[in-house]
N, C-alpha and C positions, 0 to 999 in steps of 0.2 A: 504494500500500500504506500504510495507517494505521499507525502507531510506534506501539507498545507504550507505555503510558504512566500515570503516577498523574494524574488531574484534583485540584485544588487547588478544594474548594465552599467552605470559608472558609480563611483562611491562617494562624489562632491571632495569638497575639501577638507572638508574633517566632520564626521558623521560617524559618532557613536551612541551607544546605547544607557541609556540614563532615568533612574527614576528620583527619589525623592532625598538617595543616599545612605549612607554603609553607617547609621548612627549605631550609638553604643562600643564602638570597638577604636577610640582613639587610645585610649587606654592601652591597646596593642601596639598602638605607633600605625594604625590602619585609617588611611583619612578617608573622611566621610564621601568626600566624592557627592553624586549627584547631577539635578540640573543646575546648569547656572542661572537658569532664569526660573525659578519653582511656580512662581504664578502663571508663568506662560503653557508650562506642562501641562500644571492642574486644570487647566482649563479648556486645551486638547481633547483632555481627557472625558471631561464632562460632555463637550459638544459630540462625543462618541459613543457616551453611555458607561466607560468604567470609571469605574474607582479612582481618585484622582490622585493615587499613588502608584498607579498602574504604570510600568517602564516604557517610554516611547523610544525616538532617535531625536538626537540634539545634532543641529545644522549650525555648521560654524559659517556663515556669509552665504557660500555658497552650497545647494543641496545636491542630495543624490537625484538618478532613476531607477526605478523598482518597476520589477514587472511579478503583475500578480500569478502566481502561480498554484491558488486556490479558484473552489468554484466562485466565492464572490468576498471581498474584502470593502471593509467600508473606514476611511479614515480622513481626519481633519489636520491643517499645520495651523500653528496657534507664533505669533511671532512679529512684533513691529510690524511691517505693509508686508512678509510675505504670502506668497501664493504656490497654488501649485499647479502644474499643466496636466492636464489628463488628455492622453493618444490611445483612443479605443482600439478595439482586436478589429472592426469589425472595417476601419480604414474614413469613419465618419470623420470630418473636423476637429480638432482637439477645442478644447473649454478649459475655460480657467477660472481656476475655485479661488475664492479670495481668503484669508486669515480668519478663524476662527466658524466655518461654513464646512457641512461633513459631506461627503460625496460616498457612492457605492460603485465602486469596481468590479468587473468581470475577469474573470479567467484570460489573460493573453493583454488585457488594458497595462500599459504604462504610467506612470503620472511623474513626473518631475517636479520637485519640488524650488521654487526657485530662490532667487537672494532674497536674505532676511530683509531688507529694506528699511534700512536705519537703525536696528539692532543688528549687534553682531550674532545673535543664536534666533532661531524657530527649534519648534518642536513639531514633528510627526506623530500624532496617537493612532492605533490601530486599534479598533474595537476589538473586544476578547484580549489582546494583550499578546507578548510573545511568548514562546516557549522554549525558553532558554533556563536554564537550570541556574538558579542564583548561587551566589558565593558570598558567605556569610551575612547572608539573609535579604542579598539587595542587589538588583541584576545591573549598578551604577556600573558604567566604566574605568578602571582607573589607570590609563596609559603608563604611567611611567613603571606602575607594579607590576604591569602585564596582567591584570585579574580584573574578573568581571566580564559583564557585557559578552559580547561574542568573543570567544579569543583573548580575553583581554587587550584588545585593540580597534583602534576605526576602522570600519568598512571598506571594504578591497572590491573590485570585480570579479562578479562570479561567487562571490557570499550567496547564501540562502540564509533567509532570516524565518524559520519555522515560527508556525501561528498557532493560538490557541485553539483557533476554531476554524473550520475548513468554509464557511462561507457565513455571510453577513444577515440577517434578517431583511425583510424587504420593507418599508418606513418610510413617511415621509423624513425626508431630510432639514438638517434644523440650522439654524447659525445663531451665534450670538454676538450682541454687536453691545458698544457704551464701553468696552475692559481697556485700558492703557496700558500698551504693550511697547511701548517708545524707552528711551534712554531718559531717564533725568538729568541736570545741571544741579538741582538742589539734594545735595545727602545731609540726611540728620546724622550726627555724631552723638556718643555720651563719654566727655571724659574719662580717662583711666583705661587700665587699672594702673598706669605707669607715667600718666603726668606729672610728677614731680619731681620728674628724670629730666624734665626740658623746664626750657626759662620761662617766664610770664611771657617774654614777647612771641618766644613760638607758639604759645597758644592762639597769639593774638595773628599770629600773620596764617596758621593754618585756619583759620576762621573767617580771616578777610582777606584773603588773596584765591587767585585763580590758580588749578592743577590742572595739569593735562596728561592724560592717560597717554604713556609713552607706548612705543612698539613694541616694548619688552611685557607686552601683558598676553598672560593665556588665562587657563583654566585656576592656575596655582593662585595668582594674585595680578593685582593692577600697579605694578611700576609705575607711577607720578614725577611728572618736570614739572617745578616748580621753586618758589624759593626756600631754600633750606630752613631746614629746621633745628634750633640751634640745641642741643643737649645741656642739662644743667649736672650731670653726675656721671657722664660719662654712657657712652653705649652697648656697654657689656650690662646683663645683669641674668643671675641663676635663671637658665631653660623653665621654662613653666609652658603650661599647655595654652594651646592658640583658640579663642572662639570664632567662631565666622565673623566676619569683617572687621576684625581686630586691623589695627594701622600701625605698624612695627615702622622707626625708622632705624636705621642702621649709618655708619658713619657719617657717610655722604650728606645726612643730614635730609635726602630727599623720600617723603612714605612711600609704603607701601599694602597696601591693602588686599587681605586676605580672603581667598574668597572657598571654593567648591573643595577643590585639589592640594588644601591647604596643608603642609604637615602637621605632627601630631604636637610638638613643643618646639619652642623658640628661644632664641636670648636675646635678641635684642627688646629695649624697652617698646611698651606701645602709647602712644601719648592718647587714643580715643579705638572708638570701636562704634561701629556704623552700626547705627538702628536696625534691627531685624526686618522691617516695614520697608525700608531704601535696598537691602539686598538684591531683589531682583531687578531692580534698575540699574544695580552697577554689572548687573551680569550678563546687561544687553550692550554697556557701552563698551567701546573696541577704541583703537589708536586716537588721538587726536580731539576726544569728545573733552569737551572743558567740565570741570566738579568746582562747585563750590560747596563748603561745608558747612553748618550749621550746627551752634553745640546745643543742645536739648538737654532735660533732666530723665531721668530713670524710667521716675512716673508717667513722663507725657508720652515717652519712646513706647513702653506698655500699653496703652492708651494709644497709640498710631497702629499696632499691633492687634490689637483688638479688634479693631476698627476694619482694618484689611479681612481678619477671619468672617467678621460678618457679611464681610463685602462678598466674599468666597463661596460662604454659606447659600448664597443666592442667588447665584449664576446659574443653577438649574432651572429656576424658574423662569428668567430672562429668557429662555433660549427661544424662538420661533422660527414657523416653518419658512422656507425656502421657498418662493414665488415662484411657479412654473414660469420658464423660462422662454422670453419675448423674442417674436421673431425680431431678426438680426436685417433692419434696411439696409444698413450700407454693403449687406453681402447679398440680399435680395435686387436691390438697385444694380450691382455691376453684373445680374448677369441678362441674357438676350432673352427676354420671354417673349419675343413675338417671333414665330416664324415665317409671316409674310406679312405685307403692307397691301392694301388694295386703294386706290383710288375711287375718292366718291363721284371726282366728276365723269370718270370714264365712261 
């Protein structure tokens, strides 16, 4: 019996398999890994019917193409303005699905998924989910340990990506529309836990001054150009463990912000650590996006937190159906519908 499965015709530029992340086991030195963008997943996921921890594919810019190789598959990309192209078996015109809109594929269909458009990541959800065998509890990718995900590594051509379920239900199709899936410029900060490692003025110039996400950023963290930050005790201090978007500087005096891929402890001091609420916004922005920072208190950052889970909470209901699809003038106009002309005064 043939497995249900996605074929992988090209693999995009970095296109691996990512769910919600490897919690509980930093303690091992095992980093959590995950999506970088976790609202844009969740949300995937919803517009597809699972669970919005269910593991999709994270598209770094540019996506893959997948050829379905079950009887019918049905899947949404969730991600800044991306889209994705759908090229039927059947040789019909291809269509294109807009961001957060699910569509149902047949057997031998295509869809190409394409650039994030203005974020650097989308997500791909496939309904039913994949069937890959997790590793320590969470099918996250994590390249540099070689574990996880397929292979422990991004997508290659000629992958099969086995499915849960060998074909999709038949449904009116849903989209959901109102979710901000863009980069932000404003990140909330909360001091500590190692501000008192740096001078009053460094607090004041990483508060009021502009960063710029240099090229040296992935998955791990977001390398910043900007003006230094000056240390008041030196930049060594005893390894301790790193929380998601902790802001470690190191000599150079320029931050760095910690993100999916992040290791398990650190020595350099952290002068703040980015809101829980702003994480997914910094795991859309790529080279060049400008950050300003924002220092908040504990309470309000918990309270911004909140506030996003009810938002979360919600999106099911949001969701509505998909307008049957208007005939297309401009491709009705260019073609010849008449096949003869007669003359009236003949």
């Amino acid at each position: 019996m043939t497995t249900a499965a996605l074929k992988v015709i090209q693999p995009g530029l970095s296109t691996t398999v990512q769910d919600l992340g490897r919690t509980g086991r930093q303690r091992f030195g095992i980093p959590v890994s995950g999506a970088a963008d976790p609202i844009a997943l969740r949300a995937a996921n919803i517009v597809v019917g699972n669970a919005e921890a269910t593991a999709g594919l994270e598209i770094v810019l540019a996506g893959p193409t997948l050829e379905v190789a079950a009887d019918s598959v049905r899947v949404a990309i969730a991600g800044g303005n991306a889209e994705i192209e759908v090229h039927r078996a059947d040789g019909t015109d291809p269509i294109r699905v807009r961001s957060l809109q699910s569509v149902r594929l047949a057997r031998g269909d295509r869809v190409k998924a394409g650039a994030s458009g203005g974020s650097v990541v989308a997500y791909l959800a496939i309904e039913g989910g994949l069937d890959i065998p997790p590793f320590q509890s969470s099918l996250s990718t994590y390249v540099r340990g070689g574990f996880g995900g397929l292979e422990g590594r991004a997508l290659r051509a000629g992958d099969r990506l086995p499915l849960r379920q060998a074909s999709a239900p038949e449904r009116a199709e849903v989209r959901l529309q109102g979710l901000e899936l863009m980069p932000s410029q404003r990140i909330r900060i909360v001091l500590g836990p190692q501000d008192d490692y740096f001078t009053a003025e460094a607090i004041r110039v990483l508060t009021g001054s502009p960063y710029t996400v240099s090229r040296e950023a992935d998955r791990m963290g977001l390398r910043l150009d900007g003006p230094a930050l000056k240390h008041a005790k030196g930049y060594n201090i005893v390894s301790d463990g790193i929380a998601p978007g902790a802001i470690q500087v190191p000599g150079n005096g320029q931050p760095i912000i910690l993100l999916a891929d992040r290791q398990a402890t650190g020595g350099y001091p952290k002068i703040a650590t980015v809101a829980s609420v702003d994480l997914p916004a910094l795991g859309r922005a790529g080279p060049g996006t400008v950050l300003r920072f924002e220092a908040i208190g504990v309470e309000e950052a918990q309270a911004l937190r909140r506030a996003q889970e009810a938002e979360m909470a919600g999106l099911a209901a949001r969701l509505s159906p998909v307008e049957a699809p208007s005939v297309n003038l401009a491709r009705l106009f260019s073609e010849n519908l008449i096949s003869g002309v007669a003359d009236a005064h003949g």
